[in-house]
C-alpha positions in Angstrom: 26.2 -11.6 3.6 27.1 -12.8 6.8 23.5 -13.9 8.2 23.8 -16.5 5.4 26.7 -18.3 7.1 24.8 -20.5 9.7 22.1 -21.6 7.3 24.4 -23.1 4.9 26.8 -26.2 4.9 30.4 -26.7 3.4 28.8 -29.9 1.9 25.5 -28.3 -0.2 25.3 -25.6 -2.4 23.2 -22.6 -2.0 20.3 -23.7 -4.4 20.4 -27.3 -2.6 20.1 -26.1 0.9 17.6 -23.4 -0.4 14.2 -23.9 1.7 12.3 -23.5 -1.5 9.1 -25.2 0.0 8.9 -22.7 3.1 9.5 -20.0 0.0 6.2 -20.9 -1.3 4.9 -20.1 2.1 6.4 -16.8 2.0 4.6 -16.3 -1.6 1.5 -17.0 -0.1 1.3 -15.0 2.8 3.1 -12.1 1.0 0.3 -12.8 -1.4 -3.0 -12.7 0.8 -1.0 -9.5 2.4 -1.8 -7.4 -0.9 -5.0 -9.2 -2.1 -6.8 -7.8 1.3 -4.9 -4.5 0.7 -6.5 -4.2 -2.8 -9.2 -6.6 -2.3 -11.5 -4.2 -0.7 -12.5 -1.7 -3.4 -14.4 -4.2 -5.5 -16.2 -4.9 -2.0 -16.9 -1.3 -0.8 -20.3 -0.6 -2.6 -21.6 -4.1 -1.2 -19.9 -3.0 2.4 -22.1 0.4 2.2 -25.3 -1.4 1.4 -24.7 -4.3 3.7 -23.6 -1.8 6.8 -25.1 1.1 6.4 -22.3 2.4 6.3 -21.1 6.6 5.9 -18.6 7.7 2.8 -16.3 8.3 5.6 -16.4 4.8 7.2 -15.6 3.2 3.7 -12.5 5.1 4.0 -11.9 4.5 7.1 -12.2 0.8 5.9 -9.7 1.0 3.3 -7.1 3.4 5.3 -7.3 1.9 8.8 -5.2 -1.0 7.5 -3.0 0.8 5.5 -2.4 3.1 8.3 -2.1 0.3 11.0 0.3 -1.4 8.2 2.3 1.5 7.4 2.8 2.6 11.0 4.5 -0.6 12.3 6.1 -1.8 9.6 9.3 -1.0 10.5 8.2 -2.3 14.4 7.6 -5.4 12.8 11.0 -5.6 10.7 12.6 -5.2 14.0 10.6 -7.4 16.1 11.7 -10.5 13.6 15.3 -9.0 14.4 15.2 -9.6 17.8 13.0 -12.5 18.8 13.4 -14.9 15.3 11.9 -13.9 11.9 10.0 -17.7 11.7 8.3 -16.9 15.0 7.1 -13.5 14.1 5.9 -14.7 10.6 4.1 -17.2 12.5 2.5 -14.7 15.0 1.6 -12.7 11.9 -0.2 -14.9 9.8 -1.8 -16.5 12.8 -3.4 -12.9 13.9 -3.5 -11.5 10.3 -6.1 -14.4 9.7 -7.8 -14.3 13.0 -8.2 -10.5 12.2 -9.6 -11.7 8.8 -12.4 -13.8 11.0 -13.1 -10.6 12.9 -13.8 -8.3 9.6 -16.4 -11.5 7.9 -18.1 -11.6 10.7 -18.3 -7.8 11.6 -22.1 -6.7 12.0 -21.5 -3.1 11.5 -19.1 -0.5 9.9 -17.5 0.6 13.5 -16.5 -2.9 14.6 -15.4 -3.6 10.3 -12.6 -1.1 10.9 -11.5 -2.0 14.2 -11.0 -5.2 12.8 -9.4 -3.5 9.8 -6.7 -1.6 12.0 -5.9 -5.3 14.0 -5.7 -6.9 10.0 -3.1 -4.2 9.2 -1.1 -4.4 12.7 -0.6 -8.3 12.1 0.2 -7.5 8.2 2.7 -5.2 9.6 4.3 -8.0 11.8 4.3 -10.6 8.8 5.5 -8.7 5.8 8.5 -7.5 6.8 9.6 -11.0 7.4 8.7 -12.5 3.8 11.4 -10.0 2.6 14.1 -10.9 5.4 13.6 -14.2 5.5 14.4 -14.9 1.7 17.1 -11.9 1.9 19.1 -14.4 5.0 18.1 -17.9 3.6 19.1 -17.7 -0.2 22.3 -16.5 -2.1 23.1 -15.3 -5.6 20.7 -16.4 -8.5 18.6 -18.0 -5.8 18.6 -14.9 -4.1 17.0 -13.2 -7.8 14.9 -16.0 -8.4 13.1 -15.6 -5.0 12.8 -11.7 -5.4 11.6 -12.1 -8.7 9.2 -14.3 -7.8 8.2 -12.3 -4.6 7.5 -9.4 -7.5 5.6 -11.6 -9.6 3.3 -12.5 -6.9 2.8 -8.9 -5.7 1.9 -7.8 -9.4 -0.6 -10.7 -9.2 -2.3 -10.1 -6.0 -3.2 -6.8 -7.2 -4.8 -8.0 -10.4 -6.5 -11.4 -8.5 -8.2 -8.4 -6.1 -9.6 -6.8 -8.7 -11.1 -9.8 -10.9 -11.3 -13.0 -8.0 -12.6 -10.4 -5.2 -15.3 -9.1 -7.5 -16.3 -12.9 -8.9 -16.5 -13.7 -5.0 -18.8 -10.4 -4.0 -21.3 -11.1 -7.1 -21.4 -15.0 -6.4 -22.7 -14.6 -3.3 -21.6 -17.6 -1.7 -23.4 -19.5 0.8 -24.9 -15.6 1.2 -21.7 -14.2 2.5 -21.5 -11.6 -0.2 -18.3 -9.6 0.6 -18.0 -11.3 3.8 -16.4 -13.9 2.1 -13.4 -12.3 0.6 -12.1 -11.9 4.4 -13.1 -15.4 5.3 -11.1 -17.1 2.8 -8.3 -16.3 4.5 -8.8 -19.1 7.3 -7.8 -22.0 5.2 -5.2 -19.9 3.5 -3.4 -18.6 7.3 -4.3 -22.4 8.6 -2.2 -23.7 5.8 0.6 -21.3 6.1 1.0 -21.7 9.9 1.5 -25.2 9.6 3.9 -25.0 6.4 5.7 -22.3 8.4 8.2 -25.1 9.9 9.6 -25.7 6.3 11.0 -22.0 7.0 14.5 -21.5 8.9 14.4 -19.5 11.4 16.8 -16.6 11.8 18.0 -13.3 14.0 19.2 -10.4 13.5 23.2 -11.2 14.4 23.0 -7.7 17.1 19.5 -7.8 18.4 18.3 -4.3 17.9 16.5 -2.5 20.9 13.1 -1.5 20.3 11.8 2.4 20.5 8.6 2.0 21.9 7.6 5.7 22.9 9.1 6.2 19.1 6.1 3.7 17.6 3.6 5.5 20.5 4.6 9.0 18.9 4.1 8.2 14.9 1.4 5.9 15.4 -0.9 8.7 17.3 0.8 11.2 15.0 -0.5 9.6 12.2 -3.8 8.6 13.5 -4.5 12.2 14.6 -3.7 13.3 11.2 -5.8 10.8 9.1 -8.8 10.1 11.1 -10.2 13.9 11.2 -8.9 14.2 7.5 -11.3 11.0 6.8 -14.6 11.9 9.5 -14.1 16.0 9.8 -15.3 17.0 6.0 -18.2 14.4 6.5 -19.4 16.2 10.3 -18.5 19.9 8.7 -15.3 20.3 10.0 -16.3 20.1 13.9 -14.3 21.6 16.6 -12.5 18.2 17.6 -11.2 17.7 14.1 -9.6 20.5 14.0 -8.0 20.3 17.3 -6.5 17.0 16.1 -4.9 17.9 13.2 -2.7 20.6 15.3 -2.1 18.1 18.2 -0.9 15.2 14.8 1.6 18.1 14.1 2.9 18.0 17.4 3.1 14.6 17.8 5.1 14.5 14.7 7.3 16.9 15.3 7.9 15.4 19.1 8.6 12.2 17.7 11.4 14.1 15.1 12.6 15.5 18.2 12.6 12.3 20.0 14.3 10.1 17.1 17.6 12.7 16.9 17.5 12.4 20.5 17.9 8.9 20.5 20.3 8.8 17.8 22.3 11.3 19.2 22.6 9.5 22.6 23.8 6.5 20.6 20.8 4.5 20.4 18.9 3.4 17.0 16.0 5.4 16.3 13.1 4.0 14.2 14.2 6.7 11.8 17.2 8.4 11.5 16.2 12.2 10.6 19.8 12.7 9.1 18.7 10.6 6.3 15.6 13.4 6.2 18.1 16.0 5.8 19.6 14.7 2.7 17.8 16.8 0.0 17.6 13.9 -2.7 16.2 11.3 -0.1 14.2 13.7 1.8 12.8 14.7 -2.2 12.8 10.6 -3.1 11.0 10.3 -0.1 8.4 13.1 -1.3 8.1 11.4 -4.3 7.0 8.0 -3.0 4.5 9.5 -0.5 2.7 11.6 -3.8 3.1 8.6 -5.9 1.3 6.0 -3.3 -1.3 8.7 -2.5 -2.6 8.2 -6.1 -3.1 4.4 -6.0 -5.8 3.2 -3.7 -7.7 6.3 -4.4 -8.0 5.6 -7.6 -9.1 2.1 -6.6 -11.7 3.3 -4.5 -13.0 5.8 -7.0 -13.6 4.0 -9.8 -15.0 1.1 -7.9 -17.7 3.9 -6.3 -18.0 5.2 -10.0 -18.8 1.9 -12.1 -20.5 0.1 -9.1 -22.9 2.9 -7.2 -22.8 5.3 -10.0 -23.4 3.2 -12.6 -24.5 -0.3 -11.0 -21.7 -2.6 -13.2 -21.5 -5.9 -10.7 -18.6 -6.4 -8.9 -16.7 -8.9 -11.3 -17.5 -7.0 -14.1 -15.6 -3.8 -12.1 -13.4 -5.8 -11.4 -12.9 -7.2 -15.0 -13.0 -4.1 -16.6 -10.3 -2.7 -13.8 -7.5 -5.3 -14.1 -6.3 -4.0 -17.4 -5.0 -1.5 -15.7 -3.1 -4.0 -13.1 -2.0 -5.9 -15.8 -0.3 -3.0 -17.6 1.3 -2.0 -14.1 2.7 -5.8 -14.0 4.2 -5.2 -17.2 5.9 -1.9 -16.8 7.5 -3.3 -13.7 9.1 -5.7 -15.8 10.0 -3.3 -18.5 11.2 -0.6 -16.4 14.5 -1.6 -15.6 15.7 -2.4 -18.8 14.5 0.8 -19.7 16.4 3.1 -16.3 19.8 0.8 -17.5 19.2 2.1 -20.9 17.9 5.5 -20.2 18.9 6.6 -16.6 16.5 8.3 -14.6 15.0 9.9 -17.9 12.6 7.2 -18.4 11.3 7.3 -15.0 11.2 10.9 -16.2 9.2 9.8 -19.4 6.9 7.3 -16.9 5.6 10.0 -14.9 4.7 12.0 -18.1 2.9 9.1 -19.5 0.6 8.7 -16.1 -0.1 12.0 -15.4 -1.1 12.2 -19.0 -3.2 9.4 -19.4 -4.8 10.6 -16.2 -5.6 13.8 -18.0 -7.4 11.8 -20.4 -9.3 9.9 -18.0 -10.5 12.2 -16.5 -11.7 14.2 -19.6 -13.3 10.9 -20.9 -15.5 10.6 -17.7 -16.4 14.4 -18.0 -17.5 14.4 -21.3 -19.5 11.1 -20.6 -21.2 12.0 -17.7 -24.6 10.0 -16.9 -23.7 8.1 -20.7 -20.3 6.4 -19.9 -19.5 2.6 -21.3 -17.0 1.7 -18.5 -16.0 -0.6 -21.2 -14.8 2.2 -23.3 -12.1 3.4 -20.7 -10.2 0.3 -20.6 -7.2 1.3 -23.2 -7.0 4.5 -21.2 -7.0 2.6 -17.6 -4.5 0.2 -18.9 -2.2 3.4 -19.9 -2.9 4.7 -16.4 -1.3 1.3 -15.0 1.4 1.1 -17.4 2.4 4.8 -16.3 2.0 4.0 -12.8 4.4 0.5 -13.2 7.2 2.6 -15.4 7.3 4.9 -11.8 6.3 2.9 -9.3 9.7 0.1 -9.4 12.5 2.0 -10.2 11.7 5.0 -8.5 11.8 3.0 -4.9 15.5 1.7 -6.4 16.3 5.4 -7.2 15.6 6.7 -3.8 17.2 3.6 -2.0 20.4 4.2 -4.0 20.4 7.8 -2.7 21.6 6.5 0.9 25.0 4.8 1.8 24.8 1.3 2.4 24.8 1.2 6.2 21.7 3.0 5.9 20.1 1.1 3.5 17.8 -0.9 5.9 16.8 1.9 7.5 16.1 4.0 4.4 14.1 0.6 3.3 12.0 0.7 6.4 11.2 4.6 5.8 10.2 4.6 2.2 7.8 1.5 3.0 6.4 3.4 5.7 5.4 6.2 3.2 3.9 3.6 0.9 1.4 3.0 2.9 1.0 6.3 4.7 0.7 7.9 0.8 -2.6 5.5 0.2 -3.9 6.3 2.9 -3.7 9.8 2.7 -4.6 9.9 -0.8 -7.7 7.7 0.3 -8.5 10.8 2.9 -7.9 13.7 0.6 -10.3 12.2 -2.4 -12.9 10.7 0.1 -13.0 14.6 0.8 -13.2 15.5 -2.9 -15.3 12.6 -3.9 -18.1 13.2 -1.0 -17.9 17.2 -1.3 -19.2 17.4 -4.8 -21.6 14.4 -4.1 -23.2 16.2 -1.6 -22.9 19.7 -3.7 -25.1 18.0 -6.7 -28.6 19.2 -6.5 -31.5 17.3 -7.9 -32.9 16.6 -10.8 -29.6 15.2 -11.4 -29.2 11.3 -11.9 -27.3 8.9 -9.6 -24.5 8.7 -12.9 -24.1 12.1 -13.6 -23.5 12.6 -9.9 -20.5 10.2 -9.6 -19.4 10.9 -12.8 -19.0 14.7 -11.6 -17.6 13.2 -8.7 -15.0 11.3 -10.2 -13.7 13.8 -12.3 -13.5 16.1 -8.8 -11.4 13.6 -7.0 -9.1 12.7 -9.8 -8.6 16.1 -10.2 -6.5 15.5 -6.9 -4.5 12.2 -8.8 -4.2 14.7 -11.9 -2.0 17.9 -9.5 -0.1 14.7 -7.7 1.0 13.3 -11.3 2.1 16.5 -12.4 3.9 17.7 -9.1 5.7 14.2 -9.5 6.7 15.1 -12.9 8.1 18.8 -11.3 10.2 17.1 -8.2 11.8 14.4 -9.9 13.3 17.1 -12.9 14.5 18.8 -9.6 15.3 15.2 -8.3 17.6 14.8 -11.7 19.2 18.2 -11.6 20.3 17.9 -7.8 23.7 17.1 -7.7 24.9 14.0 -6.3 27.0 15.9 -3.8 24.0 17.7 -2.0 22.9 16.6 1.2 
């Protein structure tokens, strides 16, 4: 790859001239980036007594920074293109932590997500960076080594959320409570401002324009679309949600409008909708979106089931959770050995095995009710994750290898777009599930049997995505490679 070039001398190998030590930097802020994506469902419980706060408001919580992160994303990508990817790494972490300062310190739910939203924005203008920056400064088996490191860490920060986040919530610290698992992060950004010098800094080698009415469009797209999905079921479906919903669909479909515009007069559009048009991308792309909107729902509702439903303490949730993180971690690494050896059958078989075990999660908890040992659903949840980790990595390699390689930077930038939009949308569409059949339980019923019933109601939501992901990706197989 050409961007390599200035970086490296005739007189030192790759793996000498390597910044391994600003690597490690990149680990750690790619680290903190997931850890506060996940961090927060061990947390929420404490959040709602602390705050006050509304079912909605929680959700608003969790999706206000994966919305803020998913929107920009590619804005951020393209920001490090332009003005240095060092620089925008720095500018990241630097307001990703002082965001984090914002959120510990909150004293109510309202100003929380606010600070949430800014946390995702400066998560959207670090991340992409971790993965350019190692792509431009390392070569060959370097180049693997740091990926597969970058993975390792990912797969980590998911479990450490789950078991450290809870461990800091039910310590209490210095009476922060869950204040603290936002206020860590000072030392951590601190440190990884200052070690950000060990990094090289790099551009893109033709600076890319940026499409600012383009991010205007898809961010208030979005937001129109989320925020009543989120509030309106909460207020009873109120006039103003309503009329946001149909002005989200014309913001989206102006900013489709506007992107082939652009693209047509020569200019690069955020997104290219002739990538949208090819039928297996444009079905890859579905399949992502369904996929992600299973994850941090699920989070969120067995955090709300063992914690308020059945007052576990937050490390325990936690500890009784990460089985299933651990299982992901291991299908991620098994998955690719099994896709060489199987094709696009074992993500096939994957898919089967998680919306199955799903099944039987579900049935478990319903059959419980007010009586459920959360201890007793552990081989199940670490099925669930072990599903979710045969899907989850190779499908994103699938859909990427659906695109020709000009595209493939774009394509990357689209499908991590609807990672994040996917949680988040999964988070509004069970917050509606989980808080209609909360509110439809009528007394003498008992605070277990009630979120037991309203687990199984949301998860009946995770259940119908599994099994349309199973449907689209045997259409997915059978499309020829020829269709566009």
């Amino acid at each position: 790859m050409s961007a390599h070039s200035h970086l490296l001398t005739p007189n030192r190998t790759p793996s000498e001239s390597a910044p391994w030590r600003g690597l490690y930097v990149l680990l750690l802020a790619g680290f903190v980036t997931i850890f506060d994506l996940f961090v927060v469902n061990v947390a929420i419980p404490s959040m709602q007594n602390g705050l006050n706060a509304s079912f909605a408001q929680i959700g608003l919580i969790i999706a206000g920074y994966e919305l803020a992160f998913g929107v920009l994303l590619i804005t951020g990508g393209r920001l490090g293109d332009m003005f240095g990817r060092r620089r925008l790494f720095i500018i990241g972490m630097a307001g990703f932590t002082l965001a984090s300062v914002c959120c510990g310190l909150a004293p109510n739910a309202e100003l929380l997500i606010g600070a949430r939203v800014l946390q995702g924005a400066a998560a959207a203008l670090l991340f992409p960076q971790v993965y350019a920056l190692i792509r431009v400064n390392f070569t060959g088996d370097d180049s693997r080594r740091a990926f597969g490191l970058l993975g390792m860490t990912l797969g980590m920060a998911a479990i450490a959320a789950q078991v450290f986040g809870g461990w800091m919530v039910h310590g209490n610290f210095f009476g922060l409570g869950w204040r603290s698992i936002f206020l860590m992060n000072i030392p951590v950004g601190l440190f990884a401002v200052f070690m950000a010098w060990f990094i090289p800094e790099s551009h893109a080698e033709q600076r890319p324009d940026l499409d600012w009415i383009g991010v205007a469009l898809v961010s208030l797209g979005s937001a129109l679309l989320l925020v009543p999905l989120l509030e309106g079921a909460e207020q009873g479906w109120p006039g103003w949600s309503l009329w946001a919903l149909g002005s989200a669909a014309l913001m989206l479909l102006l900013f489709g409008y506007q992107q082939e515009s652009r693209r047509q007069s020569g200019m690069l559009p955020l997104v290219d909708m002739q990538l949208l048009s090819q039928r297996r991308f444009a079905l890859g792309t579905l399949l992502v979106l369904l996929v992600y909107s299973t994850s941090s729902s699920f989070f969120l509702s067995f955090a709300l089931l063992v914690q308020t439903g059945l007052g576990i303490d937050p490390f325990i949730a936690g500890s009784i959770f990460a089985p299933c993180s651990v299982g992901f971690v291991l299908a991620s690494f098994t998955a690719p050995k099994l896709v060489a050896r199987w094709g696009t059958r074992a993500i096939v078989g994957g898919a089967l095995i998680y919306a199955v075990s799903i099944g039987l999660l579900i049935l478990q908890v319903y059959e419980a009710s007010a009586d459920l040992v959360p201890v007793r659903l552990i081989p199940v949840l670490s099925i669930v994750g072990f599903g979710q980790g045969l899907i989850m990595t190779p499908l994103l390699n699938l859909v990427l290898g659906f695109v020709r390689d000009n595209q493939a930077g774009m394509a990357s930038g689209v499908i991590s777009t609807v990672q994040q939009l996917g949680a988040a949308l999964g988070v509004a569409v069970i917050g509606i599930l989980f808080s209609s059949a909360l509110s439809a339980s009528h007394e003498p019923v008992n605070q277990a049997s009630q979120y037991a019933s309203a687990f199984v109601t949301g998860m009946l939501y995770n259940f119908g995505a599994a099994l349309m992901v199973c449907l689209l990706l045997v259409m997915l197989v059978s499309t020829p490679k020829s269709a566009r």
